[in-house]
C-alpha positions in Angstrom: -13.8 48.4 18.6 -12.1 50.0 15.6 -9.2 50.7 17.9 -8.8 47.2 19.5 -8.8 45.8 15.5 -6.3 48.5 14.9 -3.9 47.4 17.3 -3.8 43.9 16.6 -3.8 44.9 13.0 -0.8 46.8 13.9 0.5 44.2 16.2 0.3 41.1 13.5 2.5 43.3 10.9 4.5 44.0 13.3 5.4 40.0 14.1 5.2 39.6 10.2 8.3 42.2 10.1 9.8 40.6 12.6 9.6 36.9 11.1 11.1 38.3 8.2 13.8 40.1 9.5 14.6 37.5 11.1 17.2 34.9 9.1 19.3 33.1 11.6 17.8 29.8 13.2 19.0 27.8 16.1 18.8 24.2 15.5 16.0 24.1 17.8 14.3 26.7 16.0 14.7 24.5 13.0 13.7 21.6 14.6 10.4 23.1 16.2 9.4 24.6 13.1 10.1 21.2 10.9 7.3 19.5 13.8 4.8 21.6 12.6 5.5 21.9 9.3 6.8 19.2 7.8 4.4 17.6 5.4 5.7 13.8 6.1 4.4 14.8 9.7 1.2 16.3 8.6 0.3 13.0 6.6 1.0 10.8 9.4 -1.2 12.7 11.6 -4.0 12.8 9.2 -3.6 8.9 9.1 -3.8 8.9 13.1 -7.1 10.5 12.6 -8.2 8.1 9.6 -7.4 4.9 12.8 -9.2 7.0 15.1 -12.6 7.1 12.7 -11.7 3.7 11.8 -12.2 2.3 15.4 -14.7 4.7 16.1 -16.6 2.4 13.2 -15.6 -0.9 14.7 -17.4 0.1 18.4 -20.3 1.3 16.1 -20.7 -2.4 15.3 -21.7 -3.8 18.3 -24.7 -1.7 18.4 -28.2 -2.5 16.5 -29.0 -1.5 13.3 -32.3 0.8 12.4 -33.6 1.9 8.7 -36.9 2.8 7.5 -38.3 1.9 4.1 -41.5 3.0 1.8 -42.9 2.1 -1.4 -45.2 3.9 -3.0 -47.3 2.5 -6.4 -49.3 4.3 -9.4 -51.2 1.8 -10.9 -52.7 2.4 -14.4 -55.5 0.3 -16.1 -57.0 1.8 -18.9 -59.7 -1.5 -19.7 -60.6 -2.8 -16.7 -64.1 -2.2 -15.1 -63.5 -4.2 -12.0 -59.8 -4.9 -10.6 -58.8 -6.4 -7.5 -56.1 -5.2 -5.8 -53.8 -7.2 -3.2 -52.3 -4.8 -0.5 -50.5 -7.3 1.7 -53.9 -9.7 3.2 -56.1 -7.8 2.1 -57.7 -7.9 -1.3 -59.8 -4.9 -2.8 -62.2 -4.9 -5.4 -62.3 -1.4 -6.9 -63.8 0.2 -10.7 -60.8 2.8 -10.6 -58.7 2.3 -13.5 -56.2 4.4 -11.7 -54.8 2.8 -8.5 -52.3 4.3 -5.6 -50.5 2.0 -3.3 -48.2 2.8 0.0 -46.2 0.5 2.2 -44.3 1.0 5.3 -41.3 -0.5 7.3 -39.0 -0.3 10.0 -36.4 -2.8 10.3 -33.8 -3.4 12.8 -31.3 -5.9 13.6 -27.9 -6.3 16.2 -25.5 -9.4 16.0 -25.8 -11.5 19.2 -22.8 -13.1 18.8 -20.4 -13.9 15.9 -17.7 -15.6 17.8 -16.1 -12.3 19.6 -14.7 -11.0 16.5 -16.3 -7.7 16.8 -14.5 -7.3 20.1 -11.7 -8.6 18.7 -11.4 -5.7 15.7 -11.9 -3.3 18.0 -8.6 -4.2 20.0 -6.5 -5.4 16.8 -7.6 -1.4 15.8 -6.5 0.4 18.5 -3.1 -1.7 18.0 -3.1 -0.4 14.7 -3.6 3.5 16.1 -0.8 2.8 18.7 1.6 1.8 15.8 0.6 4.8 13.7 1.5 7.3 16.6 4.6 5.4 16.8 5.1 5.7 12.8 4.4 9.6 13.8 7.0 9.8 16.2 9.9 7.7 14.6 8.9 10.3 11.7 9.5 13.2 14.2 12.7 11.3 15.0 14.0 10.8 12.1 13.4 14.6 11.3 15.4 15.7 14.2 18.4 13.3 13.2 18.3 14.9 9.4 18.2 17.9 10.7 20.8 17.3 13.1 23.3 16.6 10.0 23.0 19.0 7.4 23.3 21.8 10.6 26.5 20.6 11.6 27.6 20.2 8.0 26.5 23.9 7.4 28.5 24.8 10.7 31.5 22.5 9.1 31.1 24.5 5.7 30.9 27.8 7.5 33.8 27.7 9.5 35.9 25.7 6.3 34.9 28.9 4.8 36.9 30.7 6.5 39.5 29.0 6.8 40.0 29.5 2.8 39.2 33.0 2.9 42.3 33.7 5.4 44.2 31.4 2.8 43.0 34.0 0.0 44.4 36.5 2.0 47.8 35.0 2.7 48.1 33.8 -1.4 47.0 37.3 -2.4 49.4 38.9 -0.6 52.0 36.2 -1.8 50.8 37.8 -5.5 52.0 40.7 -4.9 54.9 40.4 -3.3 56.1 37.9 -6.1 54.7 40.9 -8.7 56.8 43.5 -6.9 59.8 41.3 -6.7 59.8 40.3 -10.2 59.4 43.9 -11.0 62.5 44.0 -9.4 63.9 41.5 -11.5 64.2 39.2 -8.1 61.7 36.5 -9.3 61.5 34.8 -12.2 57.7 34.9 -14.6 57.5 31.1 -13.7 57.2 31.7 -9.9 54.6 34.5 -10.2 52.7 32.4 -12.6 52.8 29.7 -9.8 52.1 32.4 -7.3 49.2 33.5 -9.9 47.6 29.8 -10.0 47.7 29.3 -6.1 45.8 32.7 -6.0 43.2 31.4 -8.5 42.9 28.1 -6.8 42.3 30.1 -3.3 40.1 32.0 -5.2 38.0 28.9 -6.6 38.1 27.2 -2.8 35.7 29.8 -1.8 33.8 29.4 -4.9 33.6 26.1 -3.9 32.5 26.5 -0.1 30.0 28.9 -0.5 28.4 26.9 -3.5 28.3 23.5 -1.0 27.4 26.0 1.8 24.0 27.0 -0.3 23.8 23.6 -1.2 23.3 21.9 2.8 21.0 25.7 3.4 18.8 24.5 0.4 18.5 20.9 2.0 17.8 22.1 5.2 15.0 24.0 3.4 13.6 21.4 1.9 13.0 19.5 5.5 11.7 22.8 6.8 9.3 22.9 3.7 10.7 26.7 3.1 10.6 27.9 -0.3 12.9 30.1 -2.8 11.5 33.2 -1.6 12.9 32.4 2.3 15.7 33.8 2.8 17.8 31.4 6.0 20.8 31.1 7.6 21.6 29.3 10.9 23.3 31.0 14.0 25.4 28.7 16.4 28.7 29.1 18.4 31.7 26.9 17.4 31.6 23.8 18.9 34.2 24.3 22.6 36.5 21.2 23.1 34.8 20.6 25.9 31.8 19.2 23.9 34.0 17.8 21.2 35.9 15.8 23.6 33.0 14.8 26.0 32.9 11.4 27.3 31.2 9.0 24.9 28.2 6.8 26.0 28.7 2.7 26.2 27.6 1.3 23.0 26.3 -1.1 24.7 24.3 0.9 27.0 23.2 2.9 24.3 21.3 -0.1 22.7 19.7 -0.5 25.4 18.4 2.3 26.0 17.0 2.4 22.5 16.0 -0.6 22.7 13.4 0.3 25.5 12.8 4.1 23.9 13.1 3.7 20.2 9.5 3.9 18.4 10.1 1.5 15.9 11.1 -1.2 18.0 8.3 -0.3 19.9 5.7 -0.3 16.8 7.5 -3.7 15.6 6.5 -5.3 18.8 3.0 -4.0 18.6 3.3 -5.3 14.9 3.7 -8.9 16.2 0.8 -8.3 18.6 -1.5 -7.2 15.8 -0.7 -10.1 13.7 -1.6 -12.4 16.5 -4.9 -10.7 17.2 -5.9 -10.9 13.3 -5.1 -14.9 13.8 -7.6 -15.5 16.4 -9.9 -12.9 14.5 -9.1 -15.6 11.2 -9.6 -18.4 13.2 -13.2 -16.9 14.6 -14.2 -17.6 11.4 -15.3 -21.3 11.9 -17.8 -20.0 14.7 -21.4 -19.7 14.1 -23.1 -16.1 13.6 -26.5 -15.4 15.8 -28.5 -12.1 14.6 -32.2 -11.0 16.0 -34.0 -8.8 13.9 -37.4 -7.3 14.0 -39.8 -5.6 11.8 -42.8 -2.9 12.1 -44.7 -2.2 9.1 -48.1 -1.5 7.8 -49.6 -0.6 4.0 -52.9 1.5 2.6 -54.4 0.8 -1.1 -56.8 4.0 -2.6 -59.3 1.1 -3.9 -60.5 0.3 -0.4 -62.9 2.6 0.9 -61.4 2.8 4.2 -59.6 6.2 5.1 -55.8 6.4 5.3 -55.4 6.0 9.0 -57.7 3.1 9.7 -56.1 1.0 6.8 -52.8 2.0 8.3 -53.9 1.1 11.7 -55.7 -2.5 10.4 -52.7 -2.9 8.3 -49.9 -3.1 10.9 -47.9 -6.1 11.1 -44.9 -6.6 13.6 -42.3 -9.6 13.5 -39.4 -10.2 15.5 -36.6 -13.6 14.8 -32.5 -14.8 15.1 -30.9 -16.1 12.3 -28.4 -18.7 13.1 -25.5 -18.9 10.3 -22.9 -21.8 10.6 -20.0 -22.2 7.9 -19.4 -25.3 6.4 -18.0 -24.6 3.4 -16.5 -21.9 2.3 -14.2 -22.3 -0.6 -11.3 -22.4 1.5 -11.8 -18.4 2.4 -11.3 -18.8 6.2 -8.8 -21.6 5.7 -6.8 -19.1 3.0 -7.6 -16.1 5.7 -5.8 -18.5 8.7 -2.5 -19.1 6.8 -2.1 -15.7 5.8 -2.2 -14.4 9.0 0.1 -17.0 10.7 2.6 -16.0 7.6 2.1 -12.5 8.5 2.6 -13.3 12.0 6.5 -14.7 11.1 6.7 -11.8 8.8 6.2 -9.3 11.9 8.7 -11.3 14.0 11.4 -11.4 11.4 11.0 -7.1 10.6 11.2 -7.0 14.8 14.6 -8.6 14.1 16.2 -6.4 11.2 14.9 -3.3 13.0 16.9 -4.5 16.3 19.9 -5.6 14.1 19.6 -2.2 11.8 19.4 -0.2 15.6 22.5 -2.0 16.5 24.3 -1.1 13.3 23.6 2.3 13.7 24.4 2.7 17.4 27.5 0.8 17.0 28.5 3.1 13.4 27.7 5.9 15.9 30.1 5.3 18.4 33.0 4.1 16.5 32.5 7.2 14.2 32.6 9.2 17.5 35.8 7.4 19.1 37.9 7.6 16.1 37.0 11.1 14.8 37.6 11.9 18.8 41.1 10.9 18.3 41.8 12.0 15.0 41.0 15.7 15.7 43.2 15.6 19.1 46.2 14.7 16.8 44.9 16.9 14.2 44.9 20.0 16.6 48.6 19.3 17.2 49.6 18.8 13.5 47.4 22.1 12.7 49.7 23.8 15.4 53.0 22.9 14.0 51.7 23.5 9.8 50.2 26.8 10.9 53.8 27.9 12.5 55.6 26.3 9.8 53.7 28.3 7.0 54.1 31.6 8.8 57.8 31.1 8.9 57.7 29.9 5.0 55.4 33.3 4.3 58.2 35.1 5.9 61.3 33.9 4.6 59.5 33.8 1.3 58.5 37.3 1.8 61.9 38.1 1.8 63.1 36.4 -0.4 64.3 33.4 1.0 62.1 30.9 -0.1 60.7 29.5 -3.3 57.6 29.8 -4.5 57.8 25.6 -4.5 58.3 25.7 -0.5 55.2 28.3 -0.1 52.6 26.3 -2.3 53.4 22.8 -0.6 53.6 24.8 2.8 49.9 26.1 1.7 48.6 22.8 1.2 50.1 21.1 4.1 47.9 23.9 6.3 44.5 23.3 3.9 45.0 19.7 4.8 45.6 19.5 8.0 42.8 22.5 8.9 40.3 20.8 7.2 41.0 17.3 8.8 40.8 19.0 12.1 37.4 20.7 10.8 36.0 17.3 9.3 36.9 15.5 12.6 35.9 18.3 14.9 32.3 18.1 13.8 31.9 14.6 13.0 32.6 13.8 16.6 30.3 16.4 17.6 27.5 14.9 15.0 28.1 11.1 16.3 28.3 12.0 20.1 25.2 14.0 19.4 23.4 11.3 17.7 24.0 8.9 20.2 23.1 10.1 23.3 19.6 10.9 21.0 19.4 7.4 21.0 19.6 7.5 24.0 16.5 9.8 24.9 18.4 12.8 25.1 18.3 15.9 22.9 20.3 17.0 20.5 22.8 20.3 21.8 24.8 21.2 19.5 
């Protein structure tokens, strides 16, 4: 026994270790572990469970009711010789100043009828449960798509990265060669001082992208509910052409798809649905209510001079009735409850609207994002190409001083800009395309 514990002692450390070591996460790593731990998540399950009990109460109402009551009286006298005591139809003469008295009931009572509207809360409730699992989901959802974002962005800051650290290189090297040349008396102070700044400003480019690198890490954190002391970075191959420049869904087809997927178009529908049910549960109101209740009981007194059990016995009493209860007037409760709901009613269909318009927005924002970034990194590519070839010659001739330091610096910027418009529309294509086949149905491969 001390063995088996052992091992899985031994085992469990071992998986610890492992966990630990372990830094890089896939997006669907991330995304898994955000499902189960997010707290957003974990509250909206809770309040699935909080319907659940809550329409496990309703059902409980169409059954009867059962309590049991007792009294039990000390009765004190201190100048009375003779004292009669009443104990339900009974009445006891008795010389004890000091008297005891018991009663006993059991009452029960079940609604016959109350114009359906128990029925009625029990339906409207699991409607309410349906739109809180859909609230769960769109959550889930919604989690995904965050995700989604600040990984590509992280991927986008990664790979901008180094793209600046190769430009450290190149301005470093520039540095020195405008050091030695001006040594040399080849190049004036001016030009190394230039040569000096572009260094610095290389230098303070990959300040930059690793601070906004750490930055996107930390948000990602936050959604994974990961604190200070987890160390994390993401792993992930750089996006291939051939996902960058996939074919992009119909926009059209798109929101329709969502339309017949999406959870909150889904839980604005049920929303509608409710609001009608708690109508007709309003309306109810008016009906008459019929309960039945019935009653066992019996009582014993310590000033008759029958024994407990045959007062208890002679005592019993049983009853049995129905209460019928009709409104009338109400103080305008049920007519106040009516309005209400039909105004909640129109409220539910107009929120069914904006969500379908605010779906469309973002579908549509999705796929021109995706066509136009699309295009803009197919040119980008091409002006990359020709900056890239165009700096190495400038690096060269400059190297040997051919060129200025004026022609290196704007040759330098033209190849920061054009890299990181190719970076910028690389992945924002890749986000949109990604985001909408998700709203699709599909999942998100990045």
């Amino acid at each position: 026994m001390r063995s088996k514990t052992l091992k899985i002692t031994c085992l469990l450390i071992g998986l610890s270790s492992y966990v630990n070591a372990q830094k890089a996460w896939g997006l669907q790593d991330c995304i898994d572990y955000a499902l189960m731990n997010n707290i957003q998540i974990q509250k909206n399950k809770i309040s699935e469970e909080k319907g659940n009990v809550s329409l496990w109460k309703n059902k409980g109402e169409l059954f009867p009711s059962l309590s049991f009551s007792t009294n039990q009286n000390v009765g004190y006298r201190p100048f009375t010789q003779v004292m009669s005591v009443v104990q339900g139809d009974q009445v006891t003469n008795t010389s004890t100043n000091v008297t005891y008295q018991g009663s006993y009931g059991l009452n029960a009572s079940v609604t016959l009828w109350n114009g359906g509207i128990n029925y009625k809360n029990i339906k409207e409730q699991e409607i309410q449960n349906e739109i809180t699992k859909l609230q769960t989901e769109q959550s889930e959802l919604s989690i995904q798509e965050q995700i989604a974002q600040l990984y590509v962005q992280i991927m986008y800051t990664k790979e901008a990265l180094k793209v600046n650290e190769q430009l450290l290189k190149t301005a470093q090297s520039q540095y020195d060669r405008g050091v030695e040349l001006q040594k040399q008396e080849q190049m004036a102070k001016a030009d190394v001082i230039q040569l000096e700044a572009q260094l610095s400003s290389a230098k303070y480019d990959i300040v930059n992208s690793q601070a906004q690198l750490e930055n996107y890490k930390r948000q990602l954190k936050s959604v994974l509910e990961l604190d200070i002391n987890n160390d994390f970075d993401i792993k992930g191959d750089i996006p291939s052409d051939e996902k960058v420049l996939s074919i992009i869904p119909s926009k059209q087809e798109a929101y329709s798809q969502a339309l017949a997927n999406r959870p909150e178009i889904k839980s604005a529908e049920l929303g509608i649905e409710s609001a009608k049910m708690k109508l007709d549960i309003a309306k109810r109101a008016h009906y008459p209510t019929l309960r039945a209740s019935a009653s066992l009981g019996s009582n014993h007194s310590s000033g008759s001079s029958n024994k407990w059990g045959t007062q208890m016995k002679s005592n019993m009493s049983m009853g049995a009735g129905v209460t019928l209860s009709v409104p009338i007037f109400d103080n305008r409760q049920i007519a106040s409850n009516i309005r209400n709901a039909k105004l909640q009613e129109l409220d539910s269909q107009l929120d069914l609207q904006d969500k379908k318009t605010m779906l469309s927005n973002t579908i549509e924002q999705y796929w021109i994002n995706a066509n136009n970034n699309q295009q803009s990194y197919l040119a980008a590519k091409a002006r990359v190409k020709s900056q890239e070839a165009s700096y190495e010659l400038l690096n060269e001739q400059f190297l040997n001083g051919l060129k200025n330091t004026v022609d290196v610096l704007q040759g330098r910027d033209n190849v920061i800009n054009a890299e990181q418009s190719m970076l910028q529309s690389k992945y924002t294509t890749l986000l949109n395309i990604q985001l909408l086949k998700f709203y699709t149905g599909e999942k998100i491969d990045l």
